[in-house]
DSSP file (Angstrom, degrees, kcal/mol; ACC not computed):
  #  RESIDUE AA STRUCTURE BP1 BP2  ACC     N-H-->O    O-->H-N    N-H-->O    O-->H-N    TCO  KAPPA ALPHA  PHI   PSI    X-CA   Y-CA   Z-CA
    1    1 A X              0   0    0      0, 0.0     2,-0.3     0, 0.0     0, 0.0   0.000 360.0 360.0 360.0 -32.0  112.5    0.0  212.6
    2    2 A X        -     0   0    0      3,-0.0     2,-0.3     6,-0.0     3,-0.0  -0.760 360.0-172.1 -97.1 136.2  109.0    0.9  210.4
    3    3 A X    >   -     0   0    0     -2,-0.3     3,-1.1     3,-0.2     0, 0.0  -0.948  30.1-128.6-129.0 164.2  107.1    3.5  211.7
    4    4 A X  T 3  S+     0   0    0     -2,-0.3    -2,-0.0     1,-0.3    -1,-0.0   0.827 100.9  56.6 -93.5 -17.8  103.8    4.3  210.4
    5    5 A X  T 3  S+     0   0    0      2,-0.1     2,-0.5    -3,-0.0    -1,-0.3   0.351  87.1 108.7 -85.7  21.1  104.5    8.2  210.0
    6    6 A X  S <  S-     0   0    0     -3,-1.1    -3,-0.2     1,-0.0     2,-0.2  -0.917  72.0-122.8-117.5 138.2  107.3    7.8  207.9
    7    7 A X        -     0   0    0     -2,-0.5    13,-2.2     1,-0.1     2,-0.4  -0.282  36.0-174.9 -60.8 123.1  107.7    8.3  204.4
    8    8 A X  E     -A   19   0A   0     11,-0.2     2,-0.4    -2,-0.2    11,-0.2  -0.773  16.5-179.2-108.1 134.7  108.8    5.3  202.6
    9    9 A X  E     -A   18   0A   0      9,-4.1     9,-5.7    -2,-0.4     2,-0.4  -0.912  36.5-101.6-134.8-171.4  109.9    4.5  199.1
   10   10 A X  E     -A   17   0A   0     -2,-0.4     7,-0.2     7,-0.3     6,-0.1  -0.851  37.2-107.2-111.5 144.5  110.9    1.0  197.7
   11   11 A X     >  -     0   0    0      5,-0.8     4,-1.9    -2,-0.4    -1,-0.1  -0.379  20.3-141.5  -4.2 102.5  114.6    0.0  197.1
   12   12 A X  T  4 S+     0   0    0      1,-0.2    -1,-0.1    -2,-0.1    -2,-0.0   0.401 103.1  38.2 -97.1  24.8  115.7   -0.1  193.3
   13   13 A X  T  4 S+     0   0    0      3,-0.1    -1,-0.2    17,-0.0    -3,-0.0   0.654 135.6  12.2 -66.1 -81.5  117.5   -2.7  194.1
   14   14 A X  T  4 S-     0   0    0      2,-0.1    -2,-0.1     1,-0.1     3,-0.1   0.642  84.6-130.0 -81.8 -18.6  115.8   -5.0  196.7
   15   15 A X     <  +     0   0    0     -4,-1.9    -3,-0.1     1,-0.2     2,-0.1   0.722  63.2 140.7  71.6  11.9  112.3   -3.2  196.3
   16   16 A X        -     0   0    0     -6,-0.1    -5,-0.8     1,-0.1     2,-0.5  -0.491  67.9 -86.4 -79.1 147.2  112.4   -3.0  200.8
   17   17 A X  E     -A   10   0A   0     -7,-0.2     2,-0.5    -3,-0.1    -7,-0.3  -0.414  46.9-161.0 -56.8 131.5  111.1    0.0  202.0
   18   18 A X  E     -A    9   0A   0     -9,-5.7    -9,-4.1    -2,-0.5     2,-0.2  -0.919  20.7-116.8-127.7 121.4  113.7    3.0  202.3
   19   19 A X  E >   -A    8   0A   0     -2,-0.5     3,-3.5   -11,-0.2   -11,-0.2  -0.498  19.3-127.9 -49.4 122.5  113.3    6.3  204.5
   20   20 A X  T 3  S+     0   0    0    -13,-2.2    -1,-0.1     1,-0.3   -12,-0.1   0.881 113.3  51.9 -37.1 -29.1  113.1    9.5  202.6
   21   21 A X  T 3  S+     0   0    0    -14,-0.3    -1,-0.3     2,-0.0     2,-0.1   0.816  91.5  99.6 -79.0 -12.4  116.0   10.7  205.1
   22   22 A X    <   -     0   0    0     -3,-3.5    10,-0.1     1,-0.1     3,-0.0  -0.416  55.2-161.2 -94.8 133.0  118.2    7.6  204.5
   23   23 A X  S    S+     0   0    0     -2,-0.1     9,-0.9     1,-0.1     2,-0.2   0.399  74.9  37.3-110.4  26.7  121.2    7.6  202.2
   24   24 A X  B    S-B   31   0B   0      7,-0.3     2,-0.8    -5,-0.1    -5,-0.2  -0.972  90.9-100.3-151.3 160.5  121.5    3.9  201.7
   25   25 A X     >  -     0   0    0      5,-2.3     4,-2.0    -2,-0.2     3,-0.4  -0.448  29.8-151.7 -65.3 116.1  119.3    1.3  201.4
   26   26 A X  T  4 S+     0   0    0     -2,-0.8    -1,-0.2     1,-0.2    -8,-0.1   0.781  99.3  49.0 -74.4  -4.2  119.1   -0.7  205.3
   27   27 A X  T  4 S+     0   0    0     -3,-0.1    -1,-0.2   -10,-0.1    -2,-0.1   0.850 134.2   1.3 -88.8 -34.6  118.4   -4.0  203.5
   28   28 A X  T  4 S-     0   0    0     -3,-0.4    -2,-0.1     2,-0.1    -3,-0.1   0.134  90.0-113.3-161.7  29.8  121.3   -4.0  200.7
   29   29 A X     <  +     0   0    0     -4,-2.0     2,-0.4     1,-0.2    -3,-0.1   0.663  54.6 158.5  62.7  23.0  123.3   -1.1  201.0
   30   30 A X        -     0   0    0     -5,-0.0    -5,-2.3     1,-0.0    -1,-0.2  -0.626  45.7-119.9 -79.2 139.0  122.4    0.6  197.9
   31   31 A X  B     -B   24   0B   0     -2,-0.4    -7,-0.3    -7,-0.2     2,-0.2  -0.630  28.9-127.8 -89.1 162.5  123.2    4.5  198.1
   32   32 A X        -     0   0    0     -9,-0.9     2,-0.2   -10,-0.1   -21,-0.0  -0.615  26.6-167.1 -97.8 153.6  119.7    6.5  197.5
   33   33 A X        -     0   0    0     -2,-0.2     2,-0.9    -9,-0.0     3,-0.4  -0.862  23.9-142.9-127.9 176.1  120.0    9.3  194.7
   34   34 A X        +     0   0    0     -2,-0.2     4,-0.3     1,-0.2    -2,-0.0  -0.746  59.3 132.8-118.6 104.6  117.4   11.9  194.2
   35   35 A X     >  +     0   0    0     -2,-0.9     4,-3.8     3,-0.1     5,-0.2   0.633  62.6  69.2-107.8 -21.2  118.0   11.5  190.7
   36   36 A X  H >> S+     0   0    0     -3,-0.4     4,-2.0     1,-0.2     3,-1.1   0.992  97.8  43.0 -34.8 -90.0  114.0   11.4  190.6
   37   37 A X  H 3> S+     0   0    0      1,-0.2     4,-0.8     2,-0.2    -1,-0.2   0.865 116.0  49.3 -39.6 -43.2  113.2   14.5  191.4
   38   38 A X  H 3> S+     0   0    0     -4,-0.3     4,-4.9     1,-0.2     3,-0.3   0.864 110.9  56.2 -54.4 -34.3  116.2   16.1  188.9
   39   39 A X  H << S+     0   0    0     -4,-3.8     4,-0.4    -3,-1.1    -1,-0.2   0.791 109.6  36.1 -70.2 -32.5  115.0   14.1  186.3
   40   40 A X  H  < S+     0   0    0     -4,-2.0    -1,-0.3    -5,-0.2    -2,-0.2   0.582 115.9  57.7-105.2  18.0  111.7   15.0  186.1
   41   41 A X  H >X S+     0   0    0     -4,-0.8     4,-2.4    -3,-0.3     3,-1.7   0.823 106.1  50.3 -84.9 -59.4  112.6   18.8  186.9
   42   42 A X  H 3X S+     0   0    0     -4,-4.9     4,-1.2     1,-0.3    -2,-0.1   0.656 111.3  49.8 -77.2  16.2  115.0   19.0  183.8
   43   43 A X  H 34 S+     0   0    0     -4,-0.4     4,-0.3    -5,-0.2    -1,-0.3   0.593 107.3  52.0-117.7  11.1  112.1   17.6  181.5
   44   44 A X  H X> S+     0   0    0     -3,-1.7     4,-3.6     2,-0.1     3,-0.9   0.835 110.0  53.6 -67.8 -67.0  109.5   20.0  182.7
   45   45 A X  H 3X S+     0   0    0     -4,-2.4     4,-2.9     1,-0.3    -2,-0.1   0.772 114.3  36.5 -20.9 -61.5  112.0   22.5  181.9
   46   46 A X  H 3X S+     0   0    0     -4,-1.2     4,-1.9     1,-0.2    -1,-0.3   0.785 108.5  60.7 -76.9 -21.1  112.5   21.3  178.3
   47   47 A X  H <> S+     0   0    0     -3,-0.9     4,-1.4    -4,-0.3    -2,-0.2   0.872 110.7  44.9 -86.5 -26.7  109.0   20.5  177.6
   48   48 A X  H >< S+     0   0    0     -4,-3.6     3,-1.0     2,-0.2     5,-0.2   0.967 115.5  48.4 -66.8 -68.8  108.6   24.4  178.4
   49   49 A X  H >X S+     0   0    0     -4,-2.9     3,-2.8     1,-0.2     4,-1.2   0.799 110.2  53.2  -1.7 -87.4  111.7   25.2  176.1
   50   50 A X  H 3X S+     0   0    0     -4,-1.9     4,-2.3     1,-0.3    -1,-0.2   0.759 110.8  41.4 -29.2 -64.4  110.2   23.1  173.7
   51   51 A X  H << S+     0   0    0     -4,-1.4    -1,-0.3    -3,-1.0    -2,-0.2   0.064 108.4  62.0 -81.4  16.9  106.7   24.9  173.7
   52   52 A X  H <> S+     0   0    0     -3,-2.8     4,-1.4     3,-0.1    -2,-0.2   0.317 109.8  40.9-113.8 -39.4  108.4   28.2  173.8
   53   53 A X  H  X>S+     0   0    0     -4,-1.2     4,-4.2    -5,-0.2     5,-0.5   0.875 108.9  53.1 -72.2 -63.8  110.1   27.3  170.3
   54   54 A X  H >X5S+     0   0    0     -4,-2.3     4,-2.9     2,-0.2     3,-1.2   0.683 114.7  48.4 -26.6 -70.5  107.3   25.8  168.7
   55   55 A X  H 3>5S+     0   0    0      1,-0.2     4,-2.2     2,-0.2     3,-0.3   0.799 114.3  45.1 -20.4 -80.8  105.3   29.6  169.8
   56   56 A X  H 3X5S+     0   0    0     -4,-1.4     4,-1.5     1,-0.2    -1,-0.2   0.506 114.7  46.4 -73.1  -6.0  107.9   31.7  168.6
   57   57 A X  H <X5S+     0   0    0     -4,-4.2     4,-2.7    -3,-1.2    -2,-0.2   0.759 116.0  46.7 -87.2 -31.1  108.3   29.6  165.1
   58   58 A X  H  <<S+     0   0    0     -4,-2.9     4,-0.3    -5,-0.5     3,-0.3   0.999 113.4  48.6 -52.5 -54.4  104.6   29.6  164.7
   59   59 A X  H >X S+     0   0    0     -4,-2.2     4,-3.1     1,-0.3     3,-2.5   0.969 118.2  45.6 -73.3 -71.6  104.7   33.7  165.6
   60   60 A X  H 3X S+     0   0    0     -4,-1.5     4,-0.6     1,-0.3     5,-0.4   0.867 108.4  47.5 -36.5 -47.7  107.5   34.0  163.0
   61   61 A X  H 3< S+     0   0    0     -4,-2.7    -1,-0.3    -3,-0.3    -2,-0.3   0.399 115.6  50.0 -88.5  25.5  106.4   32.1  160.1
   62   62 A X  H <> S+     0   0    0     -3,-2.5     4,-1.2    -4,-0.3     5,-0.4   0.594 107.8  50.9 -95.4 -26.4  102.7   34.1  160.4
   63   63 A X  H  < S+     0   0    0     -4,-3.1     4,-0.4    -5,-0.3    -2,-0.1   0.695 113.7  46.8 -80.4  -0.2  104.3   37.5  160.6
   64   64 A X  T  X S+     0   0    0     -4,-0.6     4,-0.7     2,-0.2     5,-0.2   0.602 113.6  51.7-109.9 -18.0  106.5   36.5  157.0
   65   65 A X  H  > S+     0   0    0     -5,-0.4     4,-1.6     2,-0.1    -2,-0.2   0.894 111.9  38.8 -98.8 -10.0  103.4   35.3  155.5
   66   66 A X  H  X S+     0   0    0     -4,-1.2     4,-2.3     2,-0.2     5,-0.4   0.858 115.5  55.6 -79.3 -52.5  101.1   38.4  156.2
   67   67 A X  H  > S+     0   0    0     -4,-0.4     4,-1.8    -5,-0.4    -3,-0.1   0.961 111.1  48.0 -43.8 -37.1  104.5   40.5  155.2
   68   68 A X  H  < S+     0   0    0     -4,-0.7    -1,-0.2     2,-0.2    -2,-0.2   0.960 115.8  41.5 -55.3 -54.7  104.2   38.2  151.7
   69   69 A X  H  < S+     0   0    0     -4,-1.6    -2,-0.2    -5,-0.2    -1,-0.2   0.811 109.4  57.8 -73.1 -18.5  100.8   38.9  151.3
   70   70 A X  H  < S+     0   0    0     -4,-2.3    -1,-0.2    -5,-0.1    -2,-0.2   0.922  90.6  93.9 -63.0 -61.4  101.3   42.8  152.3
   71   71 A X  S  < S-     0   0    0     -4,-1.8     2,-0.2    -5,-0.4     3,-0.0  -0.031  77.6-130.7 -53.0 147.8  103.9   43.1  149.3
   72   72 A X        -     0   0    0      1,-0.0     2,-0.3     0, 0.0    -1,-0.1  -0.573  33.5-109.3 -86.1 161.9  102.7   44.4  145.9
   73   73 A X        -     0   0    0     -2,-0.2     2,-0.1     1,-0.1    -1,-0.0  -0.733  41.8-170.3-103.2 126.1  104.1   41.8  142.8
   74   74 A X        -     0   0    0     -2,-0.3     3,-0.2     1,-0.0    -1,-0.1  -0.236  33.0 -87.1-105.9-137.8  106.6   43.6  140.9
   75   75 A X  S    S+     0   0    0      1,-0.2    -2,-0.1     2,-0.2    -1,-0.0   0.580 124.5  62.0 -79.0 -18.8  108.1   42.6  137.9
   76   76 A X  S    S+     0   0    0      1,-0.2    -1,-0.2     3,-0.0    -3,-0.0   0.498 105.5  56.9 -96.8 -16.0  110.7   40.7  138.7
   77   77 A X  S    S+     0   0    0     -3,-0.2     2,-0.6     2,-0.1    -2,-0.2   0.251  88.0  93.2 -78.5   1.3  107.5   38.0  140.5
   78   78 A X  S    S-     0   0    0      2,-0.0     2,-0.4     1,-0.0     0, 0.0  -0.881  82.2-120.2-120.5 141.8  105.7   37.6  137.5
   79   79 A X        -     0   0    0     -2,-0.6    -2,-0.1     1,-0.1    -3,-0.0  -0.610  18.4-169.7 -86.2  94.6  106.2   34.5  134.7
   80   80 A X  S    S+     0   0    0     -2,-0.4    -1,-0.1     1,-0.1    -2,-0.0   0.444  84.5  57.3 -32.2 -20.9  107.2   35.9  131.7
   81   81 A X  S    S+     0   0    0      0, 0.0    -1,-0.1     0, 0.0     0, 0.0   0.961  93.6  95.9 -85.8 -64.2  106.7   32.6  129.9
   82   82 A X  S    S-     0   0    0      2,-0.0     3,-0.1     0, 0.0     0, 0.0   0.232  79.9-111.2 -43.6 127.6  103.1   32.7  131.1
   83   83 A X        -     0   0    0      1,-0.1     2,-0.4     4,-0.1     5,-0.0   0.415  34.0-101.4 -11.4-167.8  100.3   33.9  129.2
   84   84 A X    >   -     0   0    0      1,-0.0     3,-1.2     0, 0.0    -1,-0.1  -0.876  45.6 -97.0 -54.1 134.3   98.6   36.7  130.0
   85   85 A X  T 3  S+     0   0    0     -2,-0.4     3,-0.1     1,-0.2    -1,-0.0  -0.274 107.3  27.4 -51.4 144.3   95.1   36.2  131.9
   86   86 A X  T 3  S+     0   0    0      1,-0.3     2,-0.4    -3,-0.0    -1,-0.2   0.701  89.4 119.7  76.3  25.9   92.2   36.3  129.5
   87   87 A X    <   -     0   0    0     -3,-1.2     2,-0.6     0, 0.0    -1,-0.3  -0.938  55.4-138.8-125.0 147.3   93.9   35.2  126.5
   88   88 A X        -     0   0    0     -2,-0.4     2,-0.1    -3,-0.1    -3,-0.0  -0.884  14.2-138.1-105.8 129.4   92.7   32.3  124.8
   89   89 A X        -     0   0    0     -2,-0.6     3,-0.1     1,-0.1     2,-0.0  -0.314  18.6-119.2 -63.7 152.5   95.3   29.6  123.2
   90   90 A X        -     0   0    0      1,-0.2     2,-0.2    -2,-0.1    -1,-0.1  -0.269  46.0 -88.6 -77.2-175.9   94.9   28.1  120.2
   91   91 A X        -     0   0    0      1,-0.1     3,-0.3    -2,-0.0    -1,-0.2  -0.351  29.9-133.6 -84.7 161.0   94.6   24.2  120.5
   92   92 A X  S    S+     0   0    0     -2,-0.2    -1,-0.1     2,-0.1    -2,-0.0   0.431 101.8  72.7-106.6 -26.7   98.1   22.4  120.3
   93   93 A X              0   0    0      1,-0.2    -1,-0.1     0, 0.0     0, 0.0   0.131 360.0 360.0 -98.7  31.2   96.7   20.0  117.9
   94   94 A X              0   0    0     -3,-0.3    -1,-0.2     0, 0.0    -2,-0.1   0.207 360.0 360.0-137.7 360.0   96.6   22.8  114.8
C-alpha cells in the first residue's frame, strides 16, 4: 500500500500516513482538506497588508511633520499669556 516515492503526510486524526493524492484518510476515514496551504497563503497576504500600512502611516506622519516644520508661526500659534523671550520676571515671593 506504502511506497517509498510517495508523498506522505500524517492523519490529523489517527496520525497514519496519508497520500498527497488521497481525499480521505485509508486508516479512519477522515476527509483530507488543504486547509494548510490556504491558511498559510491568506496570512502571508495579511502580513504584506500589514507592512504595507505600517509604510504608508510612517510615509504619512513624516510628510505632516516636515509640512509642520516648513510652516512659519503666525499669530494665532503663539501664547499670549507667555512672556516674551528675554524678559526677566520678578520673583513671586515680592
Amino acid at each position: 500500500m506504502e511506497s517509498g516515492g510517495e508523498n506522505l503526510d500524517p492523519c490529523v486524526r489517527c496520525l497514519q500516513p496519508v497520500p498527497h493524492d488521497a481525499r480521505t484518510c485509508p486508516n479512519c476515514g477522515m476527509p483530507r482538506t488543504r486547509t494548510r496551504r490556504f491558511t498559510l497563503s491568506l496570512g502571508l497576504i495579511g502580513l504584506v497588508a500589514l507592512i504595507f500600512v505600517v509604510v504608508v502611516m510612517v510615509k504619512a506622519m513624516h510628510d505632516a511633520d516636515m509640512r509642520a516644520r516648513q510652516q512659519p508661526a503666525t499669530d494665532d500659534d503663539i501664547d499670549s499669556t507667555a512672556p516674551p523671550p528675554n524678559v526677566k520676571l520678578p520673583p513671586l515671593n515680592q
